[in-house]
NUTIGU-588149 format. One record per residue (C-alpha): residue number from 0; x, y, z. Coordinates in nm, 2 decimals. Example, Ala and Ser with C-alpha at 12.3 -4.5 7.8 and 13.67 -1.06 7.14 Angstrom:
! NUTIGU-588149
<sedo nr="0" px="1.23" py="-0.45" pz="0.78"/>
<sedo nr="1" px="1.37" py="-0.11" pz="0.71"/>
***
This chain:
! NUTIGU-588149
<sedo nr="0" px="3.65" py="2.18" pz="3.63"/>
<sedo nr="1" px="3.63" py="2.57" pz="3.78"/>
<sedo nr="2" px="3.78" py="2.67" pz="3.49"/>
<sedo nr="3" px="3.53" py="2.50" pz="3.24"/>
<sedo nr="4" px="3.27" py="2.63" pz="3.41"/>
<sedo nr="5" px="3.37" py="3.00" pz="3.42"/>
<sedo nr="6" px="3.44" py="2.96" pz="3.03"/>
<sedo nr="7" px="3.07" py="2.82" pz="2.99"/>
<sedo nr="8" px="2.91" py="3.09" pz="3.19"/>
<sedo nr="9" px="3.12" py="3.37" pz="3.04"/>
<sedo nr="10" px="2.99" py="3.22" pz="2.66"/>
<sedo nr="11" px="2.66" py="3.18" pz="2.77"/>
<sedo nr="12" px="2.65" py="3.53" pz="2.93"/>
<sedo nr="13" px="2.78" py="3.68" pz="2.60"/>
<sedo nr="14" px="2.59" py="3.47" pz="2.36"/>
<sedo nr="15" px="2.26" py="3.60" pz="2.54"/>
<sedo nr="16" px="2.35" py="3.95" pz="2.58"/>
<sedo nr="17" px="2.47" py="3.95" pz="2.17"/>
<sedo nr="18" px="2.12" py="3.76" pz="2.09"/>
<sedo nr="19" px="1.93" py="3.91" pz="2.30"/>
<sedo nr="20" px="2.01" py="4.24" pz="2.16"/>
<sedo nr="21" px="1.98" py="4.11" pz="1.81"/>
<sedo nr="22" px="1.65" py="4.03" pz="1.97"/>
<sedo nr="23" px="1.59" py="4.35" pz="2.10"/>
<sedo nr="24" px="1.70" py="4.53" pz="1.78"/>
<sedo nr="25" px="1.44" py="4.29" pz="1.57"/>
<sedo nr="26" px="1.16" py="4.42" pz="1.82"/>
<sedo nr="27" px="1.22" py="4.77" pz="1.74"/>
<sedo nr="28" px="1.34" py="4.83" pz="1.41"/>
<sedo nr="29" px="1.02" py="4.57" pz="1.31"/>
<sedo nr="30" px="0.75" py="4.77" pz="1.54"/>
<sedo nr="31" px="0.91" py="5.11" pz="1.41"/>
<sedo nr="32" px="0.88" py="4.96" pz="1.03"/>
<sedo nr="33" px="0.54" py="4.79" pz="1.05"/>
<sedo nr="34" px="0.39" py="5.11" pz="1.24"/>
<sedo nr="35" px="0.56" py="5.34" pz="0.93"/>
<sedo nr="36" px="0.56" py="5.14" pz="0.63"/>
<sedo nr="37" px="0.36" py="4.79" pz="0.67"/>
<sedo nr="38" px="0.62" py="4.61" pz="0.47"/>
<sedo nr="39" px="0.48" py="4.29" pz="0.31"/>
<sedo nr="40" px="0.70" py="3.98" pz="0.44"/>
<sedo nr="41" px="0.63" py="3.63" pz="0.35"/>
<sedo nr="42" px="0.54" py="3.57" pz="0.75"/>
<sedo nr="43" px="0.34" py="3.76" pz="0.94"/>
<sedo nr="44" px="0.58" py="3.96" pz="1.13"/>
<sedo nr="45" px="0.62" py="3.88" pz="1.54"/>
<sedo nr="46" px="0.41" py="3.57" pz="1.50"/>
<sedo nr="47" px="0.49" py="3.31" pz="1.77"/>
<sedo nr="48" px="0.42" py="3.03" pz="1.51"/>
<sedo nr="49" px="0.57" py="3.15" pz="1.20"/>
<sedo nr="50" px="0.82" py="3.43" pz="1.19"/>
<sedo nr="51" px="1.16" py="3.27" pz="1.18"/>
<sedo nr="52" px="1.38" py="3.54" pz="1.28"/>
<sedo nr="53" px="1.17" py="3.56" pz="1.61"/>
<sedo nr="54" px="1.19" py="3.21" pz="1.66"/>
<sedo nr="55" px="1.59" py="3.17" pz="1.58"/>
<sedo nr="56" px="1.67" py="3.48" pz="1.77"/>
<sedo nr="57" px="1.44" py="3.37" pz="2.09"/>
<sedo nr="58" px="1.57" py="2.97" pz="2.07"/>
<sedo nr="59" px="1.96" py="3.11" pz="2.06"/>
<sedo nr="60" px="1.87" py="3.38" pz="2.36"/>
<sedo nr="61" px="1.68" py="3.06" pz="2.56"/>
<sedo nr="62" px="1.99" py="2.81" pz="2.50"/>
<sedo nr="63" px="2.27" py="3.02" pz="2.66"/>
<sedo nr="64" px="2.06" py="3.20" pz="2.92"/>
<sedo nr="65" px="1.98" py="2.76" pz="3.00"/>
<sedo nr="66" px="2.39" py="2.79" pz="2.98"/>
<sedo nr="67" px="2.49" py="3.03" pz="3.18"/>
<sedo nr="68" px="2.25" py="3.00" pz="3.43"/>
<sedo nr="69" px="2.31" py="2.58" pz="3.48"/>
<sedo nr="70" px="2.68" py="2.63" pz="3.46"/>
<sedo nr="71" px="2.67" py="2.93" pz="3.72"/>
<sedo nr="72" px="2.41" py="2.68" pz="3.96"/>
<sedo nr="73" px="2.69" py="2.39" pz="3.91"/>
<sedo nr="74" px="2.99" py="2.64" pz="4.00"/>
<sedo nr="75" px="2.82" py="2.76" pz="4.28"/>
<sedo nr="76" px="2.76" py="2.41" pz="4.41"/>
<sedo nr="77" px="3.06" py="2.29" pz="4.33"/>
<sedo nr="78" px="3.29" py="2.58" pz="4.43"/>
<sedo nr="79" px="3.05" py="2.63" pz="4.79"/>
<sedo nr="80" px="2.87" py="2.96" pz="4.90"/>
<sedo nr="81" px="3.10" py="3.11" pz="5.10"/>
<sedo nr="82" px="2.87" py="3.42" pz="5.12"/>
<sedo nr="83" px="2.56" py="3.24" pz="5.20"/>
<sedo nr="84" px="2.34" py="3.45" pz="4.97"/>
<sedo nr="85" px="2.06" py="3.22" pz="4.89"/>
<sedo nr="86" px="1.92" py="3.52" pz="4.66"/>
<sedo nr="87" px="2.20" py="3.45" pz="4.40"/>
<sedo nr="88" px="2.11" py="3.11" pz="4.40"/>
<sedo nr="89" px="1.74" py="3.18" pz="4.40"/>
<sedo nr="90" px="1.80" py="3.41" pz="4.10"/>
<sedo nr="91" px="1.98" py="3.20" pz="3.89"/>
<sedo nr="92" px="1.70" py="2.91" pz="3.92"/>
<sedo nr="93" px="1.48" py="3.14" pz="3.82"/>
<sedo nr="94" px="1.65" py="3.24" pz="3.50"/>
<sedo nr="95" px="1.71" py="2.85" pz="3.45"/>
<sedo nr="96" px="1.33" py="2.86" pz="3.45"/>
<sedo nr="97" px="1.33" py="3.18" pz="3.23"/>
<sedo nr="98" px="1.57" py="3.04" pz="2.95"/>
<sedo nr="99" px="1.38" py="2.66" pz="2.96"/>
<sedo nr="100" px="1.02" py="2.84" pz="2.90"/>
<sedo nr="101" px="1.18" py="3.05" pz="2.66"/>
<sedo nr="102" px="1.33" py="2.75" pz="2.42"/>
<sedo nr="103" px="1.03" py="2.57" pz="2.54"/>
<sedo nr="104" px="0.82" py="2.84" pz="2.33"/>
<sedo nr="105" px="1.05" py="2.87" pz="2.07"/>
<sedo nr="106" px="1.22" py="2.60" pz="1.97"/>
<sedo nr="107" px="0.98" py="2.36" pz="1.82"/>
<sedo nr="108" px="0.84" py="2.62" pz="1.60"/>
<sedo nr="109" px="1.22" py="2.72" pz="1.53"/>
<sedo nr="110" px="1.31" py="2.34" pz="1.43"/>
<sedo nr="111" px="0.97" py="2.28" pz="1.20"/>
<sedo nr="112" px="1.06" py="2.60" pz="1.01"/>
<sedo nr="113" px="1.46" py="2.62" pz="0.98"/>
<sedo nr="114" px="1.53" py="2.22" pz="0.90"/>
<sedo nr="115" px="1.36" py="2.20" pz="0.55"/>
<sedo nr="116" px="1.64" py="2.52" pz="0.48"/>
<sedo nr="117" px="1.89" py="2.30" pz="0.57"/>
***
């Protein structure tokens, strides 16, 4: 049981920070591009509502932040505290929080516009 839920808070940890810069990288090189060029997209770009990629990006970082963050909470109460630090503990219910606003935002929006793809 440790084991599996090391493994799940080591994938979620990776899968947010690789999304997350993916999101990052969409944030720049589209505010450095719309400033420079005002390319014409089919969306408008950085919409909440309608720009897939922003929606995709933000649904994957929300999912394994909710990940890693449960599966760190549920290692911690399973393993014990032996450290005491309520601030770890505090910290990861708050990017529980973080992650579940996040795909709370964005994955609706993400569903309604990536399903009639598939």
């Amino acid at each position: 049981m440790e084991e599996a839920l090391r493994l799940s808070v080591e994938v979620g940890v990776e899968g947010a920070a690789v999304f997350g810069g993916g999101l990052l990288l969409y944030f720049v090189v589209g505010g450095l591009l719309t400033n420079a060029i005002r390319p014409r997209t089919p969306y408008p770009l950085f919409s909440i509502q309608s720009d897939p990629v922003l929606l995709s990006l933000g649904a994957l970082v929300g999912a394994f932040t909710v990940q890693a963050a449960g599966s760190l909470l549920l290692y911690r109460f399973y393993v014990g505290d032996e450290d005491g630090s309520a601030a770890s503990i505090a910290l990861g219910l708050v990017a529980l929080g973080a992650g579940g606003g996040l795909l709370q935002m964005t994955l609706p929006a993400a569903w309604e516009l990536l399903i009639p793809l598939v």
